[in-house]
C-alpha positions, -999 to 999 in steps of 0.1 A, spaced: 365 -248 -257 338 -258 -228 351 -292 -214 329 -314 -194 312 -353 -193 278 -360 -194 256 -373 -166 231 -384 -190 235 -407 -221 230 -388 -260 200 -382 -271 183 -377 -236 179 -341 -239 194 -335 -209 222 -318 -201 237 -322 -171 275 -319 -164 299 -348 -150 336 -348 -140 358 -358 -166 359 -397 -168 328 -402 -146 302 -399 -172 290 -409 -206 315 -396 -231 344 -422 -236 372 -399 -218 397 -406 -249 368 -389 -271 371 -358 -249 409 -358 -252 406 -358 -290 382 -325 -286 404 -309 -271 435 -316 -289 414 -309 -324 403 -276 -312 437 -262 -305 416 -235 -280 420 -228 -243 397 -251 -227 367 -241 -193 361 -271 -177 325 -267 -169 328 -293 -142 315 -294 -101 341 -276 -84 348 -307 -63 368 -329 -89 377 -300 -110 415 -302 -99 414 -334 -112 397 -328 -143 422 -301 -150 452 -327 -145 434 -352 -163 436 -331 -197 472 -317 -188 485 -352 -188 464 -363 -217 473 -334 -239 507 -323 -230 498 -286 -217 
């Protein structure tokens, strides 16, 4: 599963990547994705922040 926030609210037709938490998507929403999917997860996120991101889900999700 690709993993990332959005810079740019839905239906913009944009789509442009955030860190984790710093975008539009309600970060528990994200959390929910990932769980459902039960996949390994790419966090298609700016390298700076992307430590974080990858923490973020660990704690969230138990992994």
């Amino acid at each position: 599963m690709h993993c990332n926030d959005s810079r740019d609210e839905a239906g913009s037709g944009r789509d442009r990547h955030a860190n984790l938490g710093s975008g539009q998507i309600d970060p528990d929403l994200l959390v929910a994705a990932v769980k459902a999917a039960g996949a390994p997860v790419i966090c298609e996120t700016a390298d700076q922040g992307r430590k974080d991101d990858i923490a973020f889900l660990r704690e969230r999700t138990g992994s």
